[in-house]
C-alpha positions in Angstrom: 0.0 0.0 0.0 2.8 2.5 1.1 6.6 1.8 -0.7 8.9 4.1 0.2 12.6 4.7 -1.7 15.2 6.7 -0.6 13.5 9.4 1.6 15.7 12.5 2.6 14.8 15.5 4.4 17.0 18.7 5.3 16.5 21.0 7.5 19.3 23.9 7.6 21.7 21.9 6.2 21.3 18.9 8.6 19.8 15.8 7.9 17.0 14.7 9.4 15.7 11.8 7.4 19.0 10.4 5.2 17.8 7.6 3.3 14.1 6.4 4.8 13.2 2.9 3.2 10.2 1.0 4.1 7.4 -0.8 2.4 3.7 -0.7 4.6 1.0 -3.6 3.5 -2.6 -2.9 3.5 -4.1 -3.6 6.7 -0.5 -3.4 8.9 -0.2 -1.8 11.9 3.1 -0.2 12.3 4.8 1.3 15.6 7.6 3.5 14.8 10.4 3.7 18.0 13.2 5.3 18.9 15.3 8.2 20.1 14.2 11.4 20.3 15.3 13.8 17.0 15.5 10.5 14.9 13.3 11.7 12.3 10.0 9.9 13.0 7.4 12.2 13.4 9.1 14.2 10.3 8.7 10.7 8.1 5.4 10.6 9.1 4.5 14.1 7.9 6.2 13.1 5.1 4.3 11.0 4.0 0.8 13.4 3.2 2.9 16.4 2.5 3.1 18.1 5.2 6.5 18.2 5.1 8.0 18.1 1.5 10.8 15.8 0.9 14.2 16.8 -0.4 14.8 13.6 -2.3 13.4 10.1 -2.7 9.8 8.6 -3.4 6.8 7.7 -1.9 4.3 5.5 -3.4 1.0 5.1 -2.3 -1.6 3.0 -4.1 1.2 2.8 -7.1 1.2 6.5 -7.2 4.4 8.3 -6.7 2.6 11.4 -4.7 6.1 13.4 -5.1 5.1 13.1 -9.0 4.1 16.6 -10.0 1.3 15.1 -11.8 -0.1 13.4 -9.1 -3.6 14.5 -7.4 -2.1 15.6 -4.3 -5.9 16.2 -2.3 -6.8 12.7 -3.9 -3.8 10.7 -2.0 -4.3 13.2 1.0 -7.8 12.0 1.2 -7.1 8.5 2.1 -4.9 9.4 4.7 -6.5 11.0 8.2 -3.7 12.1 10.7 -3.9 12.1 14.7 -1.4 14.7 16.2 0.0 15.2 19.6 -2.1 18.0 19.7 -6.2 18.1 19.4 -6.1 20.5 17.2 -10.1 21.1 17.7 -12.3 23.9 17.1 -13.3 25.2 19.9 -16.0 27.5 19.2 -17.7 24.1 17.6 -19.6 21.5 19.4 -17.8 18.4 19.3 -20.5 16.6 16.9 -19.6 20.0 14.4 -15.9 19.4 15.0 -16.5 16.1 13.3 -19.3 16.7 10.6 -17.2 19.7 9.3 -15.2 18.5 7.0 -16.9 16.0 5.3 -19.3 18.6 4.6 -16.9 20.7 3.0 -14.7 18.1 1.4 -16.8 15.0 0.7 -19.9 16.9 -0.5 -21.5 14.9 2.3 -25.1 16.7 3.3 -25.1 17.7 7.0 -27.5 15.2 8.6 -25.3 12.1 6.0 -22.6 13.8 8.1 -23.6 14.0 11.6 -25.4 10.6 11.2 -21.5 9.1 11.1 -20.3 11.9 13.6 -22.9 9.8 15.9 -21.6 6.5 15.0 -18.0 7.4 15.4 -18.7 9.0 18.9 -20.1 6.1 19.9 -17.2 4.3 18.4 -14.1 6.3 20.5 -17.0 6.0 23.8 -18.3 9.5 23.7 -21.3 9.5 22.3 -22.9 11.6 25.4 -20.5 14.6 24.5 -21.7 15.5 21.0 -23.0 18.8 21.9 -20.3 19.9 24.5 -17.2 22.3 23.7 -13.9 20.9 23.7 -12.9 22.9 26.4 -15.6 21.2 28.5 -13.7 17.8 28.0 -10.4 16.1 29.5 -7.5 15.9 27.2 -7.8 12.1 26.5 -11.7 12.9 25.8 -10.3 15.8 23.0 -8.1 13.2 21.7 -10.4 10.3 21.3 -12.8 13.3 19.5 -9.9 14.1 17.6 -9.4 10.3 16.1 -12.9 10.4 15.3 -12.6 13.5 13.5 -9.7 11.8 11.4 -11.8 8.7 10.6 -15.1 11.1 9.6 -13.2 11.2 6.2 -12.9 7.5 5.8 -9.6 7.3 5.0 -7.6 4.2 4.4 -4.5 5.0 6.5 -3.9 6.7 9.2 -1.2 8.4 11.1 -0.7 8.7 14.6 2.0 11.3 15.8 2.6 10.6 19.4 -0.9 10.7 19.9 -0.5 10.3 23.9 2.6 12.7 24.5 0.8 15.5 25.4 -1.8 13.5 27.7 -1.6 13.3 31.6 -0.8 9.6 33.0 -4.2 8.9 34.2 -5.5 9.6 30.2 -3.3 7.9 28.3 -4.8 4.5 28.7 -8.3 5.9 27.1 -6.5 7.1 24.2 -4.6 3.7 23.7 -7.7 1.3 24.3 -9.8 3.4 21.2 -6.7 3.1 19.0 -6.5 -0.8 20.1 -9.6 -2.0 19.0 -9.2 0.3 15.7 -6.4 -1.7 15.0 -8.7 -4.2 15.1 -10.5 -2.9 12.2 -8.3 -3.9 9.2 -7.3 0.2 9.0 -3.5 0.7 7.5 -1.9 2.4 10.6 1.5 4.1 11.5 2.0 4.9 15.3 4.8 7.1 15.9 4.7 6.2 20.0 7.1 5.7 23.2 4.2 3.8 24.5 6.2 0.5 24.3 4.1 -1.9 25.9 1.3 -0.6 23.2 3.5 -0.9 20.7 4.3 -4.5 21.2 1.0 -5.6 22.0 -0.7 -3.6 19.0 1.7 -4.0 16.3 2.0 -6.3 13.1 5.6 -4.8 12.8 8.4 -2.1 14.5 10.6 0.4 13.2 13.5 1.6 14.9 14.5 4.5 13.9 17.6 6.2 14.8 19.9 8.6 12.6 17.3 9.1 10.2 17.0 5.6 8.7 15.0 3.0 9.5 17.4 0.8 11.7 15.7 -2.2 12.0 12.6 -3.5 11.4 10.9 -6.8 12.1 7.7 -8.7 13.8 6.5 -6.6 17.1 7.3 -10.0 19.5 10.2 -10.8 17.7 12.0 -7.1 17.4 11.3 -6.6 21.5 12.6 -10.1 22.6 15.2 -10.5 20.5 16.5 -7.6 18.4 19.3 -8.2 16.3 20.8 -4.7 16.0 23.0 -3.0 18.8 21.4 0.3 18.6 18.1 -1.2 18.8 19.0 -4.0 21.6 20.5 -0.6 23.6 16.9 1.8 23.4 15.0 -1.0 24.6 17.1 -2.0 27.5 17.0 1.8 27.9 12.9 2.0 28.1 12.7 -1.0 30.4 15.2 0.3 33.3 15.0 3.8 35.0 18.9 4.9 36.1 19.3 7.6 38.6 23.0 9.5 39.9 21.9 10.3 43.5 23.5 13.0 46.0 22.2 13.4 49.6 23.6 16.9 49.4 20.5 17.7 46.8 18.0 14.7 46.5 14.5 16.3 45.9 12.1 13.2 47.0 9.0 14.8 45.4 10.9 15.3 41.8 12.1 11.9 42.3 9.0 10.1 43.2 7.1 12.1 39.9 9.7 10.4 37.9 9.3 7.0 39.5 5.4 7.1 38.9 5.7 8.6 35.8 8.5 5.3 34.9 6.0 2.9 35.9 2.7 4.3 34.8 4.5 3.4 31.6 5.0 -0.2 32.2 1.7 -0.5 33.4 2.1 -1.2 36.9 -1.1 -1.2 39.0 -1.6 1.6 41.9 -1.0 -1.0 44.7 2.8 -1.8 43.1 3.5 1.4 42.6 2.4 2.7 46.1 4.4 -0.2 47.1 7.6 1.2 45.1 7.5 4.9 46.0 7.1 4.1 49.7 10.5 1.7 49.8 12.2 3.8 48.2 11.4 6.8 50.4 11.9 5.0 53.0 15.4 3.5 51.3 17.0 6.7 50.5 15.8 8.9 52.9 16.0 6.9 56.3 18.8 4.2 55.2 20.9 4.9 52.6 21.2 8.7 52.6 21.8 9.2 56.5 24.9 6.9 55.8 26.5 7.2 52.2 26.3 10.5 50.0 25.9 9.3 46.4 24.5 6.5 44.9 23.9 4.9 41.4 20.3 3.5 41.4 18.5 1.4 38.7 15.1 0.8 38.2 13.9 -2.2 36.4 10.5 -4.2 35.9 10.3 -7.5 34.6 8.2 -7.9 31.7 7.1 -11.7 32.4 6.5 -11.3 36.1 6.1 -7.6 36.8 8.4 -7.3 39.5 10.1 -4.2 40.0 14.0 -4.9 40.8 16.4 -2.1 42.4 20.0 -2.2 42.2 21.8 -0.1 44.3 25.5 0.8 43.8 27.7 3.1 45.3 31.8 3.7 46.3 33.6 2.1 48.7 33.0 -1.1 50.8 30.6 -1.0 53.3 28.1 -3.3 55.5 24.4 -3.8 54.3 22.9 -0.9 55.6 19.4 -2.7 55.7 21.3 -5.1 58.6 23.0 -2.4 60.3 22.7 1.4 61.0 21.0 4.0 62.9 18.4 3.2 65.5 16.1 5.8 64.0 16.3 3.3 60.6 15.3 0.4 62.2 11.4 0.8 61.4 12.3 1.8 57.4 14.6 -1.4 57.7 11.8 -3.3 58.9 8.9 -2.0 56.2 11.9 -2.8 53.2 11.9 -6.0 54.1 8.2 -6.9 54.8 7.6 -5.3 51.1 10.8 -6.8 49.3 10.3 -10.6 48.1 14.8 -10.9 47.8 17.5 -8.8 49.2 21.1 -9.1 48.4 24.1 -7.3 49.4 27.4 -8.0 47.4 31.0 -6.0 47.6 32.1 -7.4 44.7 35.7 -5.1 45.3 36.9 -3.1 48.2 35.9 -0.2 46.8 32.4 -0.8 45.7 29.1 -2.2 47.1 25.9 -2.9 46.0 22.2 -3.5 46.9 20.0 -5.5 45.1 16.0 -5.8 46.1 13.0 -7.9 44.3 9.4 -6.2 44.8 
């Protein structure tokens, strides 16, 4: 459906996309990873224009649409686009917001129009807001109104520019469940996404994209358990484990624990386990490990079979387990770590370094 040859795009002399090959089957649903500044989002936009290559092709439906001859609002018809913003009207109701612009550009008649507007509401679970402003809704409500808007022209692919980025934690999941069961639907989609566990789950295929090519591609399941690129084996390993370079001198606990719940959020961790997280390590940092050692190394990791959350602690020089020994005032944080923890090891695996390892 979508064959794409040698894509390059520059901006100010540097190259964001340098040679962007990919061929897209009808009906696939792709998830496209990596890096920040790769070039994803600016392939996507590629791909209806709204970015205009510097070189290469892009077929769609055996149409090169970079051809001069090519109906550019034909091609662009078959292809709706989600963006990280709503990008709604917001003097409109939200059943206008929809209807709009298959009235204008599909020559549809108003009730033909809202009739769908209707269906589609009902579709992305909001078909009790259809006369409400935008401003009246949540953001993931404004984004689900905004896929339905992009479907209301019945295209044939669509694009999804990190359709969750700009979404608080407790919306994300709304957005993702609609987009879910519309890749049930047999739609041609392209996910631009750090929403890994979505990706995998959702996806026929991955691209990784890094440098502005297309690193590696490959089946969702195979690409995340066993990727056979270094770059690619390195983001992943990156996404599944949060690191952290600790000082007592400046710790902020709150800015700390926002990143923590933000980390597992992500990884889809259920409020109980991440309650149970943030309160050991509160209780690890401040009331055990910071009253007796000034900078740490700490990594955050959860398992992807089991769930378990894993801490490694690490830090200079060679010490005893400060969860058998220290201050009397630690003794009740001691205590609460090890009721919550389900394995706790302390190495020194040289005399001038130690390390903590705990199983949630």
């Amino acid at each position: 459906m979508i064959k794409v040859k040698n894509l390059k795009k520059i901006y100010n002399g540097n190259a964001v996309l340098k040679d962007v090959n990919a061929v897209i089957e009808k009906g696939e649903v792709i998830s496209i990873i990596g890096p920040s500044g790769t070039g994803k989002s600016t392939f996507l936009r590629c791909l209806n224009l709204l970015e205009q290559p510097d070189g290469g092709e892009i077929w769609i439906d055996g149409k090169n649409i970079l051809d001069a001859k090519t109906d550019i609002t034909a091609i662009r018809r078959k292809m709706g686009m989600v963006f990280q913003s709503f990008n709604l009207f917001g003097h409109l109701t939200v059943l206008e917001n929809i209807a709009m612009a298959p009235v204008s550009l599909l020559k549809k008649s108003k009730a033909e129009a809202e009739a769908k507007a209707m269906e589609l509401l009902k579709l992305v679970g909001l078909a009790g807001k259809a006369n409400a402003l935008p401003q009246e809704l949540s953001g993931g409500q404004q984004q689900r109104i905004a896929i339905a808007r992009a479907l209301a022209m019945e295209p044939e692919i669509i694009l999804f520019d990190e359709p969750t980025s700009a979404l608080d934690p407790t919306m994300v999941n709304e957005v993702l469940s609609v987009m879910r069961n519309l890749a049930k639907t047999g739609i041609t989609m392209l996910i631009v996404t750090h929403e890994m566990r979505f990706a995998r789950d959702v996806s026929t295929r991955i691209f990784y994209m890094d440098e502005g090519v297309v690193y590696e591609s490959g089946p969702a399941k195979e690409l995340f358990e066993n990727p056979a690129r270094p770059k690619t084996k390195a983001f992943l390993r990156r996404i599944d484990m949060l690191n952290f370079n600790l000082s007592k001198a400046d710790f902020d606990l709150y800015h700390f624990q926002s990143q923590v719940v933000e980390f597992a959020e992500k990884q889809m961790l259920d409020g109980k386990q991440i309650k149970a997280l943030y309160s050991v390590l509160e209780e690890l940092l401040i009331n055990v490990v910071f009253p007796e050692i000034n900078k740490i190394d700490l990594e955050i990791g959860i398992s992807e079979e089991t769930k378990t959350t894993e801490l490694c602690l690490k830090w200079q020089g060679k010490t005893a387990n400060p969860l058998d020994s220290g201050s009397p005032s630690g003794e009740l944080a001691r205590m609460i770590i090890r009721k919550r923890s389900k394995t706790i090891e302390f190495t020194t695996p040289d005399n001038n370094n130690s390390q903590l390892a705990i199983t949630l």
